[in-house]
Structure formats: C-alpha cells, structure tokens
N, C-alpha and C positions, 0 to 999 in steps of 0.2 A: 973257280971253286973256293978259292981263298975268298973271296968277296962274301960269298953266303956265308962261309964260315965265320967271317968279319959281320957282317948283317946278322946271323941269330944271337950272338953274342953282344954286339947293344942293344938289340931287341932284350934282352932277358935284364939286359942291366939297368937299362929305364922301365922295366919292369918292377925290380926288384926296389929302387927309387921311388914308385906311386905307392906303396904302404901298403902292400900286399900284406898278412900274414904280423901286419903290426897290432900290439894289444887294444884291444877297443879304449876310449875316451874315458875318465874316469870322472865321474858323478860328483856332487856335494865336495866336504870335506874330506882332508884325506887322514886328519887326525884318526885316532886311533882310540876307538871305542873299548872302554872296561868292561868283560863279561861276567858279572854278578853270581851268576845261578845257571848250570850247562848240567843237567841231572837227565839220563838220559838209563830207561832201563826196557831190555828185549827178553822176553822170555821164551824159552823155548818150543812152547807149543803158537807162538807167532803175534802174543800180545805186547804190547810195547805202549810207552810214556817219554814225552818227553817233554821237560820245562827248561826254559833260556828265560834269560833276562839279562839288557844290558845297560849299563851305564847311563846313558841315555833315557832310556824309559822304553824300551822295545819289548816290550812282553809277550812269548809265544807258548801254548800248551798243546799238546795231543796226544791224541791215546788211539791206539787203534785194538782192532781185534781180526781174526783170519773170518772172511765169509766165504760164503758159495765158489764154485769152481777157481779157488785163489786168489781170488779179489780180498781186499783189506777193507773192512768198515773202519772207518775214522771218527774223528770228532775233535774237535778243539780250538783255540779263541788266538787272535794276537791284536795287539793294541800298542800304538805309538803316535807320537804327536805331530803331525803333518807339519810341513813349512812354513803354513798359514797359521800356527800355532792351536788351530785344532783337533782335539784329542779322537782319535779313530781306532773305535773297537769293534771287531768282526766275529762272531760265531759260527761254526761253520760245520755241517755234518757232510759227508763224501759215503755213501755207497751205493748199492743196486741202484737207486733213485738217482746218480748223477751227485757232482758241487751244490751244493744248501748253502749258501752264506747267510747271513742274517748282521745287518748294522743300518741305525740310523744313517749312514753318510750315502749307500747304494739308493739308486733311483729304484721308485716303484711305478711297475707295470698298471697302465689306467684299469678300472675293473669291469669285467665282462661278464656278461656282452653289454660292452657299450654299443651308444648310440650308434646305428650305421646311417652315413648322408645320405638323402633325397636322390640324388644322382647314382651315387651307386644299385639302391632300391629300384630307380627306374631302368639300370642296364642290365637289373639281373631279371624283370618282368618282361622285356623286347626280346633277350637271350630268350627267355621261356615260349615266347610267343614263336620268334622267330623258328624253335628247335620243332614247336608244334606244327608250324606248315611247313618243313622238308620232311618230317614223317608220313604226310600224305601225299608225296610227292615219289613216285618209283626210282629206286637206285638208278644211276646211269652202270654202276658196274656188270660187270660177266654175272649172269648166275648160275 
C-alpha cells in the first residue's frame, strides 16, 4: 500500500515538472506599449464606441448598436504596422450577415462562376448518364 501511495505521488510530481498549468510563451517584445487614447462609452439602451490608440501606431474603433433577438450590430476599423513594416487596415461590419472585413492585405475569392475543368464536366455527364439507366432498372428493394 505504501508503494502506490509512493508511486501516485511521483507520478503527480513529474507531472507537476512537465509545465502543466505554466503561462503560455510570450510573443514579440515585452516592452511596454504607451496607450495614447482608451475613450470608451456604453449607453444605456446598448449603443457603445470605442477608440484605442497606442504608442505604437495600433489603431482600433467601434461602435455597435443592439439588433434583432440580442445580437449586437458592430462596425469598425483597426490598423497597425506588421513586422514586415507593412501598414495593415481592416474595416470591418459583424451582424445578421456574419464578420465583413474589408482590407487590401485579405485574399480574394476567384469570381464566380468560374471556369469549371473538362474532367469535372465529364464526371457530372457519366453521373447523369449513369443515374438515367438505374432509373429504368427495377428496385432490388421490398415493396
């Protein structure tokens, strides 16, 4: 009995050794960004703004308003200067429709309908063909 009781307790202590519950990795810099502008206003019946800006050049705005069944319509931009020293600005609306972002730096979807290949064209005519002779073919099921 002493054994197991010896055996769960290094078990938990080489546990407690692999970095269980340790704070995650920290990113970038760890200086210590100036916050310029933190203006931040809620109004009672559920409309709200808010403007940041840091030191840096980190710019974020939004505004929201209360929509349908409690949802929030939003709206608003943040912009800051990538690693690669590119400047990146994002627009962005969020309600019934889903996230809208809107920035030169987001890829864009090819436009549709595009072209569909040869191959595909020919597996959806064989599919056609083929779905046309088991329709004249009697069920094997009960009926």
């Amino acid at each position: 009995m002493k054994f197991l009781i010896l055996a769960a307790l290094a078990a938990v202590a080489a546990a407690d050794t692999q970095g269980y519950g340790a704070p995650p990795p920290r990113y970038g810099s760890s200086e210590e960004i100036a916050i310029l502008r933190d203006e931040r206003v809620i109004e009672d019946d559920g409309r709200y703004n808010f403007d940041m800006e840091t030191a840096n050049g980190i710019v974020f705005t939004e505004h929201g308003t209360p929509g349908e069944k409690g949802a929030v319509n939003s709206a608003g931009s943040f912009s800051y200067t990538a690693p690669d020293g590119t400047d990146v600005h994002l627009q962005y609306v969020a309600d019934g429709n889903g996230f809208q972002p809107q920035g030169a730096h987001l890829p864009v979807a090819p436009e549709f309908p595009h072209p569909i290949p040869q191959f595909v064209l020919d597996q959806i005519a064989f599919a056609a063909e083929e779905d046309a002779r088991n329709a004249k073919r009697p069920s094997g099921g009960y009926q």
